[in-house]
C-alpha positions in Angstrom: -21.4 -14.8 47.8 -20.5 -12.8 44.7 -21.7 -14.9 42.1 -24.5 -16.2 43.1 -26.9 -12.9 42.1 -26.9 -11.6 38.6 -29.2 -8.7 40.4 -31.7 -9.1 37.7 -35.3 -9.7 38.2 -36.2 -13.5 37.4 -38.9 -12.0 35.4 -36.8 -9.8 33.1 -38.6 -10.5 30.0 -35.3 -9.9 28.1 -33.5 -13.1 29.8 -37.4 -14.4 29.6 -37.9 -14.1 25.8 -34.2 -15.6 25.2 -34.7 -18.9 27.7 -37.7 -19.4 25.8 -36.2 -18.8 22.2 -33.5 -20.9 23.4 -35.8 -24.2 24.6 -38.2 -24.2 21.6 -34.9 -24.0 19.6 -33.6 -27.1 21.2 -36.6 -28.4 21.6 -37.2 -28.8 17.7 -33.8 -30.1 17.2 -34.6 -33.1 19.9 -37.4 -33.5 17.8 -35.9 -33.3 14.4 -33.3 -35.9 16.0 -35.3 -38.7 17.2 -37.9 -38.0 13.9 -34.6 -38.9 11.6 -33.2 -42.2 13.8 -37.0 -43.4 13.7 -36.8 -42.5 9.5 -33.1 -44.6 9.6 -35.0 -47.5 12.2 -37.9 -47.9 9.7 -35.6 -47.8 6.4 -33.3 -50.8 7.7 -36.4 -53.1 9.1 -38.2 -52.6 5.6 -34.7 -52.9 3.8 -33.9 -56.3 6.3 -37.3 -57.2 5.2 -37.2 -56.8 1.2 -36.9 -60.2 -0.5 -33.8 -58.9 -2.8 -31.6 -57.1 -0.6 -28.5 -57.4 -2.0 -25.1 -56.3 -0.2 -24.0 -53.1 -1.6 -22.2 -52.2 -4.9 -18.0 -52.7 -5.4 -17.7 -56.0 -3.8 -16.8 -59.1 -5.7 -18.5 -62.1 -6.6 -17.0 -64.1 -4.1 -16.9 -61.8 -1.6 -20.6 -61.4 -1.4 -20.7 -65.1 -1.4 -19.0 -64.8 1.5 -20.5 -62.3 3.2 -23.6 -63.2 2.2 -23.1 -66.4 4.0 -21.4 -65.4 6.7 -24.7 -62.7 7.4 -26.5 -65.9 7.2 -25.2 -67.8 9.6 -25.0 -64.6 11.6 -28.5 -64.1 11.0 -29.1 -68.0 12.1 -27.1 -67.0 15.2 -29.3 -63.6 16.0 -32.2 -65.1 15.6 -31.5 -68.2 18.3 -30.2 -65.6 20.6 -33.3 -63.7 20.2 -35.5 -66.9 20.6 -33.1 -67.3 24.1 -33.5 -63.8 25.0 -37.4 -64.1 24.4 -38.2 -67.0 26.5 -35.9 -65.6 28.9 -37.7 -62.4 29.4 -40.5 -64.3 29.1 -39.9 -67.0 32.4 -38.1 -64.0 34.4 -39.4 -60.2 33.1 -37.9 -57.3 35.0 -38.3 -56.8 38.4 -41.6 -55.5 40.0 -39.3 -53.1 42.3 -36.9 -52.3 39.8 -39.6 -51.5 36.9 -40.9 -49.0 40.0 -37.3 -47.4 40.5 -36.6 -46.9 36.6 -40.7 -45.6 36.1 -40.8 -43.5 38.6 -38.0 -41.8 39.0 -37.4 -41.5 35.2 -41.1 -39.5 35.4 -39.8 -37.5 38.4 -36.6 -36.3 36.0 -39.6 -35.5 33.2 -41.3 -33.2 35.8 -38.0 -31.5 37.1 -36.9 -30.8 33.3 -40.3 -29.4 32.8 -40.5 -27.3 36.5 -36.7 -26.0 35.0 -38.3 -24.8 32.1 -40.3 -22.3 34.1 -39.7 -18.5 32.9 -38.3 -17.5 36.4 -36.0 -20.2 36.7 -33.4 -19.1 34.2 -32.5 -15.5 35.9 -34.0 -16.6 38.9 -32.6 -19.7 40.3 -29.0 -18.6 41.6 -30.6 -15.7 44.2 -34.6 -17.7 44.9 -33.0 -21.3 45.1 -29.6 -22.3 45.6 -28.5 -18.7 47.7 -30.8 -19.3 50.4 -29.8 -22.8 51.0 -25.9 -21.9 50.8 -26.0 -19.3 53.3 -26.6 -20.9 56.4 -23.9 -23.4 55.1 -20.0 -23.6 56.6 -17.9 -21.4 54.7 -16.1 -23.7 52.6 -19.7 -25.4 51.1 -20.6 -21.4 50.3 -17.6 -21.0 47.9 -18.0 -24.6 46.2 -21.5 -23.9 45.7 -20.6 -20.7 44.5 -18.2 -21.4 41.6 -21.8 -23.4 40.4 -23.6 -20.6 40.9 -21.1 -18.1 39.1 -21.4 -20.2 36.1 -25.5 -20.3 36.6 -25.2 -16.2 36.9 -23.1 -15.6 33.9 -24.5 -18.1 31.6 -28.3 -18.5 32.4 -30.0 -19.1 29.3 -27.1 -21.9 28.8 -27.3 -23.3 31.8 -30.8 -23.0 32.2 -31.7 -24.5 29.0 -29.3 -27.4 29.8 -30.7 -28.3 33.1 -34.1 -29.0 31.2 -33.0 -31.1 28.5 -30.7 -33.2 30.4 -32.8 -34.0 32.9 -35.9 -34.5 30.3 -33.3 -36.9 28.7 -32.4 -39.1 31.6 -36.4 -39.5 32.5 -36.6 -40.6 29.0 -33.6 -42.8 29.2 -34.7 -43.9 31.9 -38.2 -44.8 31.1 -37.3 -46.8 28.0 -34.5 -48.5 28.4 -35.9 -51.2 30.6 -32.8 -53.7 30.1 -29.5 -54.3 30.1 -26.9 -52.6 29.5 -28.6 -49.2 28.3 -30.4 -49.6 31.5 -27.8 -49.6 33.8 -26.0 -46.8 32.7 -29.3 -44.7 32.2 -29.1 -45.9 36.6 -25.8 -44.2 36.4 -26.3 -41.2 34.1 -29.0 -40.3 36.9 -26.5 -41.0 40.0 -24.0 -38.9 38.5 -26.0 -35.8 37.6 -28.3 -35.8 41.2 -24.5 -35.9 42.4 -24.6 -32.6 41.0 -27.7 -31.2 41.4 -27.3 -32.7 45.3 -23.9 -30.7 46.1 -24.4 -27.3 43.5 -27.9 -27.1 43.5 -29.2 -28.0 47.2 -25.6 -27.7 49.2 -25.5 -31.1 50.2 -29.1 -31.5 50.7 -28.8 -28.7 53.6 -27.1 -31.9 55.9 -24.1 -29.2 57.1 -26.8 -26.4 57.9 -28.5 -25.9 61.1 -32.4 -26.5 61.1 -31.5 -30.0 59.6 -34.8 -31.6 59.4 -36.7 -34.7 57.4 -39.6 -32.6 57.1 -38.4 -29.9 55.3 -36.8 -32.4 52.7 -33.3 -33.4 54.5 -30.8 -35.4 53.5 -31.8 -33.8 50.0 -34.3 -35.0 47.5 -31.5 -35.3 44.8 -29.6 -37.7 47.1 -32.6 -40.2 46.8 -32.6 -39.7 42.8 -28.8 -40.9 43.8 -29.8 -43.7 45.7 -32.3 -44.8 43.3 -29.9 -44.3 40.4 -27.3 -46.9 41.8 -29.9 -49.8 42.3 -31.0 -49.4 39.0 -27.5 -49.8 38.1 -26.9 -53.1 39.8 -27.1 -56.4 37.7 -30.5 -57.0 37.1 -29.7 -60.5 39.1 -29.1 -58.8 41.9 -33.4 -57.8 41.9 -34.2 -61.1 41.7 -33.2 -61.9 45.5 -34.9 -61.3 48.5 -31.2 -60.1 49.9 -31.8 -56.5 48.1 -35.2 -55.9 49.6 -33.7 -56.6 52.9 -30.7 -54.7 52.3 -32.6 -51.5 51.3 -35.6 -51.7 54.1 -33.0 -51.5 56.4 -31.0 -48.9 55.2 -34.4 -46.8 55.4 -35.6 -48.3 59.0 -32.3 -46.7 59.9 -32.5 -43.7 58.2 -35.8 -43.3 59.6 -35.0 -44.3 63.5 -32.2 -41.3 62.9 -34.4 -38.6 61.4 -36.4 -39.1 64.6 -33.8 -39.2 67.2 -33.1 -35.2 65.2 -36.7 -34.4 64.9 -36.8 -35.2 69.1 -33.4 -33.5 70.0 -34.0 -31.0 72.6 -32.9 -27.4 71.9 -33.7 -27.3 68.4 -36.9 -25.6 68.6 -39.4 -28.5 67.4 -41.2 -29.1 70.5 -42.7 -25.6 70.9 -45.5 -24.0 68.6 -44.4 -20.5 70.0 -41.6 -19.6 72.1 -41.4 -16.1 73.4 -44.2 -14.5 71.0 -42.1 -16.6 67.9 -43.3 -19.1 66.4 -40.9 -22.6 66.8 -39.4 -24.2 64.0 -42.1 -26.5 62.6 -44.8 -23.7 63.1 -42.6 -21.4 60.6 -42.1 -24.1 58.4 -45.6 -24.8 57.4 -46.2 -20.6 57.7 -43.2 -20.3 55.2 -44.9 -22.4 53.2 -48.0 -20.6 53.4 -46.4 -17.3 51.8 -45.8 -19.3 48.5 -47.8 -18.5 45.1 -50.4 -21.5 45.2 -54.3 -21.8 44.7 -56.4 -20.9 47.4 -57.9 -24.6 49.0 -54.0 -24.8 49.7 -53.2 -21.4 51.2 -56.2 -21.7 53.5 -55.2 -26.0 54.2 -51.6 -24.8 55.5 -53.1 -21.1 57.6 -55.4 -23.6 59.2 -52.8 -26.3 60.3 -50.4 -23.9 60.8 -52.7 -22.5 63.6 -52.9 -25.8 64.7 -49.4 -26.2 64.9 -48.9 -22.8 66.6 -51.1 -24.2 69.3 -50.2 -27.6 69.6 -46.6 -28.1 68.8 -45.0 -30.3 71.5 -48.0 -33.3 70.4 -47.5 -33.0 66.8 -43.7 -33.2 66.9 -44.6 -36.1 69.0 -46.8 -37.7 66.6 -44.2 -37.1 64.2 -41.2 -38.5 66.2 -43.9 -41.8 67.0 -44.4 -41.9 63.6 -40.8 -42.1 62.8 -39.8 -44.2 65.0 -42.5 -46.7 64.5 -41.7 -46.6 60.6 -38.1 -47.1 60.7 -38.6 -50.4 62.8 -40.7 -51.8 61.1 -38.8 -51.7 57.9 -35.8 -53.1 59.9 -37.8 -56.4 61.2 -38.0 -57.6 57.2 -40.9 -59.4 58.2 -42.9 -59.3 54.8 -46.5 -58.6 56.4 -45.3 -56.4 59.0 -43.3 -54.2 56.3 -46.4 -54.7 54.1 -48.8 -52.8 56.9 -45.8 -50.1 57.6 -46.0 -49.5 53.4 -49.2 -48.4 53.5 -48.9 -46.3 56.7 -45.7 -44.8 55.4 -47.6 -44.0 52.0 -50.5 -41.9 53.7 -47.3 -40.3 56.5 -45.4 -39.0 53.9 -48.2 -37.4 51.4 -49.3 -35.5 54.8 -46.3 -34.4 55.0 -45.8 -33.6 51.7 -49.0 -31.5 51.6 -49.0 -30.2 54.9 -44.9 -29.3 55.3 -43.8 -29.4 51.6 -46.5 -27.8 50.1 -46.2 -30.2 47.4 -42.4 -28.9 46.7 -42.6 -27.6 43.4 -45.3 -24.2 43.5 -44.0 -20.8 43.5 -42.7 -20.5 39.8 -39.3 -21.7 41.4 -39.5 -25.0 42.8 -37.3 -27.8 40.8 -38.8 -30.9 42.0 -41.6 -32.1 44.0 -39.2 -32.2 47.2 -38.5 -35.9 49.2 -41.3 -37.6 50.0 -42.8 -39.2 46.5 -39.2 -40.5 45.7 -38.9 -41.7 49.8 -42.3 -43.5 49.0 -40.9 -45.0 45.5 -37.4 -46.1 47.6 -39.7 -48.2 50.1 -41.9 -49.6 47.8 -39.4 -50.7 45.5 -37.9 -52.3 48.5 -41.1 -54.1 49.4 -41.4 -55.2 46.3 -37.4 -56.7 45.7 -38.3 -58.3 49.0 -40.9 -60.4 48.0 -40.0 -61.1 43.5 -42.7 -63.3 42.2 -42.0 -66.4 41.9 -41.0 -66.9 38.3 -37.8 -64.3 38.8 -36.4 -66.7 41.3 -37.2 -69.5 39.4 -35.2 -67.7 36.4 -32.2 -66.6 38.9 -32.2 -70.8 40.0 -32.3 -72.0 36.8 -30.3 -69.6 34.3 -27.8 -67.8 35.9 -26.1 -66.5 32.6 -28.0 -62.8 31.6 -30.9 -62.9 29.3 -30.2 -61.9 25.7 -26.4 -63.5 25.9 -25.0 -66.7 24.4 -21.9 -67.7 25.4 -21.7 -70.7 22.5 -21.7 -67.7 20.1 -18.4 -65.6 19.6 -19.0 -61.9 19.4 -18.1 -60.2 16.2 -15.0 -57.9 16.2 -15.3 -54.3 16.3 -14.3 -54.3 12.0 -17.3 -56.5 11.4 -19.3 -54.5 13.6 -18.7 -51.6 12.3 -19.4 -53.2 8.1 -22.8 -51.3 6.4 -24.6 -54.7 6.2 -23.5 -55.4 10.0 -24.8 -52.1 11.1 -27.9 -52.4 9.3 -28.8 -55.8 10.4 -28.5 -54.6 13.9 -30.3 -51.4 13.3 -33.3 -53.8 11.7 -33.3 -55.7 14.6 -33.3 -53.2 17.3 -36.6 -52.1 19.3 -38.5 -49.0 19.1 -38.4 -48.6 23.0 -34.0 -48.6 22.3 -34.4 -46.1 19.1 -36.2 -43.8 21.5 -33.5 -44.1 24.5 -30.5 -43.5 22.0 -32.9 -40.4 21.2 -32.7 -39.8 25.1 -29.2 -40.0 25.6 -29.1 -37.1 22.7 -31.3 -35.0 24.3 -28.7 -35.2 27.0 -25.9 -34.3 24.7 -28.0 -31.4 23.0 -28.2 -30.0 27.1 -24.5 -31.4 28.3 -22.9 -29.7 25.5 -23.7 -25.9 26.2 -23.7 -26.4 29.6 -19.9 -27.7 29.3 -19.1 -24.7 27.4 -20.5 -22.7 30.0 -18.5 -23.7 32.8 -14.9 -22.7 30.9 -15.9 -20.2 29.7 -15.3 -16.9 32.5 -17.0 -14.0 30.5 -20.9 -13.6 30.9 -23.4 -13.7 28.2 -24.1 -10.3 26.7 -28.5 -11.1 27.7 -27.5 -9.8 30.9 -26.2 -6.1 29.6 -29.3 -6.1 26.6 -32.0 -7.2 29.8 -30.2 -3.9 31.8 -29.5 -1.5 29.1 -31.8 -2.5 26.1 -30.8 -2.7 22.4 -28.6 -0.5 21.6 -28.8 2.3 18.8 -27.4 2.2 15.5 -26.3 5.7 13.9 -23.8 6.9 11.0 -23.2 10.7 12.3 -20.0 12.0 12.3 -18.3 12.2 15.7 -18.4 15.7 17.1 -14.9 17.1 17.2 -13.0 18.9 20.3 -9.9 19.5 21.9 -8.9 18.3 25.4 -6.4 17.4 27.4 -5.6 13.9 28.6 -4.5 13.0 32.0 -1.3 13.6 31.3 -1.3 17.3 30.3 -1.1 16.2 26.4 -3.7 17.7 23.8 -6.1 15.0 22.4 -8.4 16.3 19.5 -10.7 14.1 17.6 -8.9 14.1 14.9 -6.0 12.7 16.0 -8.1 9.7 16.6 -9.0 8.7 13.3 -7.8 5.4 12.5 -9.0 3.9 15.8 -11.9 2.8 16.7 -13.2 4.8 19.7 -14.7 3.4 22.6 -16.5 7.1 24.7 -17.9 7.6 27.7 -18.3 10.3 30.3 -17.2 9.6 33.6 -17.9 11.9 37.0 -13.5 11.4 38.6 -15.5 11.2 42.4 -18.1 9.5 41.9 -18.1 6.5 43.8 -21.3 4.7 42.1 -21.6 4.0 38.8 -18.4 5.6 37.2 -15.9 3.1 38.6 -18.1 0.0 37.6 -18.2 1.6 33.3 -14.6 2.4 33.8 -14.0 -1.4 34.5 -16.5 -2.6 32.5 -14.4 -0.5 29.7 -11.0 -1.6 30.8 -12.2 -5.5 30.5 -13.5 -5.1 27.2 -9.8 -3.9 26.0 -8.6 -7.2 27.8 -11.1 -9.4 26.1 -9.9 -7.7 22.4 -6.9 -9.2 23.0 -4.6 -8.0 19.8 -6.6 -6.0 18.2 -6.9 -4.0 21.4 -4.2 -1.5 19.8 -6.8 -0.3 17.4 -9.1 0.5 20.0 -8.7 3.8 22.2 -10.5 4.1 25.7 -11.6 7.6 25.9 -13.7 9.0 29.0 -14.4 12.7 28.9 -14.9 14.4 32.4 -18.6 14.8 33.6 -18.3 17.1 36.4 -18.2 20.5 36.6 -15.9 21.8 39.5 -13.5 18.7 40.1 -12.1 18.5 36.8 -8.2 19.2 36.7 -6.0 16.6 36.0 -5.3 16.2 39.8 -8.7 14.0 39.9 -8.6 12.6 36.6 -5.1 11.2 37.3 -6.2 10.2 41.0 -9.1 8.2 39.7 -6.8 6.2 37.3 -4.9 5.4 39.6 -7.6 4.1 42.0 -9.1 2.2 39.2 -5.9 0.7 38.3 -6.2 2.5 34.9 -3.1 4.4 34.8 -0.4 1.2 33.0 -3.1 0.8 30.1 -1.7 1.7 27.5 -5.1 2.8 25.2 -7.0 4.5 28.2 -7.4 8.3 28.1 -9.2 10.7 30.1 -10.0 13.9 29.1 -11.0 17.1 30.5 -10.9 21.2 29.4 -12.0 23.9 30.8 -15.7 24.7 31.7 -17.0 26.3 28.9 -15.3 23.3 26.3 -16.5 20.8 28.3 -20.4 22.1 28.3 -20.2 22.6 24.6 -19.4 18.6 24.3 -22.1 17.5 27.2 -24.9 19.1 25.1 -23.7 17.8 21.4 -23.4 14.5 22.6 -27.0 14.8 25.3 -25.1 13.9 28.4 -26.9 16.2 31.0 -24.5 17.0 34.0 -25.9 18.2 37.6 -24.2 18.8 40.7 -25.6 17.0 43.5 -26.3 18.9 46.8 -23.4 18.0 48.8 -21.2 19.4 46.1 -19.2 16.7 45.1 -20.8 14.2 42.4 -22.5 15.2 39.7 -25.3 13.1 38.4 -25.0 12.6 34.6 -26.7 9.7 32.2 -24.5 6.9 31.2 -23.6 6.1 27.8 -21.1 4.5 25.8 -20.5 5.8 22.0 -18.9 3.4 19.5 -17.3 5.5 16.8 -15.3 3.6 13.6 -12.1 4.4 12.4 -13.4 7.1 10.0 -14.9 9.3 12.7 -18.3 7.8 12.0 -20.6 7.3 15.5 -21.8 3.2 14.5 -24.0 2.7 17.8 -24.8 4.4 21.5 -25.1 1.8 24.4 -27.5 2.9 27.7 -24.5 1.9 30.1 -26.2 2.5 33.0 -24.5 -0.6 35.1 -27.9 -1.9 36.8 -27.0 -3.8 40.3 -23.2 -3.7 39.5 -22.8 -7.3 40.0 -19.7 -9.5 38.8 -21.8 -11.3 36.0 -23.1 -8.0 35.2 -19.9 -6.1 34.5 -18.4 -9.4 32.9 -21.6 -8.9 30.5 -21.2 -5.1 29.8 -17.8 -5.5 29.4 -18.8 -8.9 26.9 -21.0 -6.3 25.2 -18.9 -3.5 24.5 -15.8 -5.5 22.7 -18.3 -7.2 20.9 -19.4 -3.9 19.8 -15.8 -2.8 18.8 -15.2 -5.4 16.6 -18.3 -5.1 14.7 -16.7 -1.3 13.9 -13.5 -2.6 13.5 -14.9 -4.9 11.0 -16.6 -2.4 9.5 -14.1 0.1 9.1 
């Protein structure tokens, strides 16, 4: 698919340098952020605390009599709904398998902000991560995943740097909001963005590729996240029954009875180590695996089962259909001691697996999460654990039914009161740390969400790309050499008669078929993206070839370029002589290949001001061509030609 390659190298240390620049640039505004709302938190506890706070200056008399009362016997109010809320959470507490879910998955986000932050990752992950998963995908996936993708390829120091910080801000979200409301949606905050990550980043997990298998991380490790993202957001009642546990052991006994029944299915290559000097499909797995930057004990862990595997497949896709199978029905008897036995043995099945067929998930310099089998192990323990709540949560869900922390004898304030200085500080004062941090969190998220929105409308591609390909360009103030051609359409163009626009040159081979058609578009959309001021900007190529340059070719290859109705776009050639004169002022060498048609020349693109004064000289050599590539030369080059129109 067309977007989903910028053709850079993931370690360009151009794109490198500027993903890095960008995180520690974010990263010390998340930090200046959460260092001034702990600064405000501290300032309204000590002001809440000071014996003669006052309400603030410009009220009357009787007013602050008021108010002063009316604080009071909000105060009075606060501080018995705090006294419920305590002994609440003190009799009930969050649920063991909930606390497990929010923990654990919130440290899970941490880690895949932090494997996102990798240097490869930010030119790298279209083409190493989300291409190869797309490919073997129907048709209609491939172009959904690839308008993603697009955005990823023209925008990745944007959308790389997002990726980190909101997913670093819902682990910390998730981590520190333990109840309530904050809580919940943190639950959904993570469901909705691994509905993203699920569909964009993995294709739906792989489920509508061939090769579908558990082992290799199907339905999607994201799709757990999901999972685990909606149970968090359930009413925190709902963890106190033994009804969830149930509900969610069984939805995984399933799930597991199904990922055996298509780990035994004949024909798909899982019951042979080798078939016809090839090895099957789990035998490649755990090779492909193998080829992976990782530290030795590893390599040698997964050559040596992999061996095994080679020689032994049909028993260890038994053992692993058994295994399955054995899993998923125990989780769906609900039997507390029976489940309890099956936790353990799914515990030890899926860290083999993760070791021996994941490879742990996340090595390479690529990988973006630890893959599916720590949050599989989180899902059934969490379900273990709502199955059996201790005994004090269903003594809580018995005997107080109304939410901890509310008070239903108390009328809530309306949103004018709320919103009062001495109402916002008294709740400020008598907020938690733990809540300070997860409004922090939920900035982070903004700080990420933010540029990553303005990514996805936006259709041009940064300018990193055409600096990684072509370098910094070169600043001059030289006059423009002067000459006399003609244009395409017969008519004498000096350089003279140019003064008073700014001049966008390049030299351009008419039959070339490589790189000359790619700068003549990349020229003809950075006209388009001038928009108005496009009328003060003249196109100019001058012919770099030395036998086919009549007007016959230039006016054929306008016409093939579709450059013929624009209305600034000239292309100029003279005779031999005039032409070689221009080529050697201006360092453009020309040679004619040996089939006699193309000429290999350098590419470059000369900005010259309104005066006749050369401002810079861009290396427009186009690199792999791609569409974010030419979007980003093209990005480039107007950029340039405003900074001379400004300057002129």
């Amino acid at each position: 698919m067309p977007g989903m390659n910028s053709g850079l190298s993931p370690d360009d240390p151009t794109v490198v340098a500027a993903f890095r620049s960008a995180l520690l640039h974010q990263g010390a505004i998340a930090l200046i952020l959460l260092v001034f709302l702990m600064m405000i938190w501290a300032t309204a506890r000590t002001w809440r605390a000071a014996p003669g706070a006052r309400p603030g200056p410009g009220d009357s008399g009787a007013t602050r009599g008021d108010e002063a009362q009316g604080n009071e016997a909000q105060g009075n109010a606060a501080q018995g709904n705090e006294a419920q809320a305590g002994q609440a959470g003190a009799r009930a507490g969050e649920s063991r398998g909930r606390w497990l879910l929010r923990t654990g998955f919130g440290a899970i986000w941490i880690l895949d902000g932090i494997l996102q932050a990798q240097p490869k990752m930010a030119a790298g992950l279209p083409a190493l991560v989300i291409q190869p998963t797309a490919a073997s995908s129907p048709t209609w996936v491939q172009h959904l995943v690839n308008w993603g993708a697009t955005v990823w390829s023209y925008h990745p120091i944007q959308a790389g740097a997002a990726s980190v910080w909101i997913q670093i801000g819902i682990g910390g979200w998730l981590i520190t909001a333990s109840r309530g409301r904050w809580s919940r949606l943190a639950g959904l905050a993570s469901m909705a963005w691994g509905l993203v990550v699920w569909v964009f980043g993995e294709s739906f997990g792989g489920i509508l590729a061939p090769g579908l298998s558990w082992l290799s991380g199907a339905p999607g490790a994201v799709l757990l996240y999901v999972v685990a993202g909606a149970l968090i957001a359930l009413p925190e009642s709902s963890w106190h029954n033994p009804r969830l546990g149930r509900l969610l052991l069984s939805g995984l006994g399933l799930f597991f009875i199904g990922m055996a029944v298509l780990q035994a299915w004949p024909g798909r290559g899982t019951w042979q180590g080798t078939a016809h000097g090839q090895p099957g499909s789990l035998t490649a797995m755990v090779q492909s695996m193998g080829s992976i930057p990782q530290p030795h004990f590893l390599s040698a862990l997964l050559a040596r089962f992999g061996s095994f595997v080679a020689g032994h497949g049909f028993a260890v896709n038994l053992a692993i259909v058994i295994a399955l199978a054995a899993l998923g029905a125990a989780l769906l008897t609900g039997r507390p001691r029976l489940v309890r036995y099956a936790i353990w043995f799914g515990v030890a099945f899926c860290l083999a697996v993760w070791v021996l067929f994941q490879d742990l998930g996340f090595l390479g310099g690529v990988g973006t999460d630890p893959n599916s089998m720590i949050p599989t192990v989180l899902l059934f323990a969490a379900g273990y654990l709502a199955l059996r709540p201790a005994p004090q949560q269903v003594q809580q869900t018995e005997e107080a039914p109304v939410e901890a922390g509310t008070s239903p004898a108390v009328p809530a304030a309306g949103w004018r009161q709320r919103l009062r200085p001495g109402t916002l500080g008294s709740a400020l004062a008598t907020t938690s740390a733990r809540s300070v941090v997860a409004f922090a969190a939920v900035a982070v998220i903004v700080l990420g969400a933010a540029p990553m929105a303005s990514a996805t409308v936006d259709r041009t591609a940064d300018p990193i790309l055409a600096l990684a390909i072509a370098g910094q360009s070169e600043n001059l103030d030289l006059p423009a050499v002067p000459f006399r051609l003609t244009d395409q359409n017969g008519q004498t163009v000096t350089q003279a008669s140019l003064r008073g626009k700014v001049v966008l040159l390049t030299f351009l081979d008419p039959v070339c078929t490589t790189d000359c058609p790619i700068i003549a578009q990349e020229l003809k959309q950075a006209g388009a993206l001038l928009g108005a001021r496009d009328k003060d900007v003249m196109l100019v190529a001058v012919v770099a070839n030395p036998t086919y340059r009549s007007t016959v070719f230039t006016q054929a290859f306008d016409r093939q370029e579709g450059l013929a109705a624009v209305p600034n776009w000239l292309y100029l050639t003279g005779s031999l002589s005039q032409l070689t004169a221009l080529w050697r002022q201006y360092g453009v060498t020309v040679e004619s290949l040996p089939a006699g048609a193309m000429a290999e020349h350098n590419d470059l693109v000369l900005v010259i001001d309104r005066s006749g004064e050369i401002r810079q000289v861009l290396n427009s050599d186009p690199g792999p061509g791609t569409v974010s590539t030419k979007s980003s030369f093209a990005v480039l080059i107007s950029q340039y030609a405003q900074q001379a129109l400004g300057h002129s």
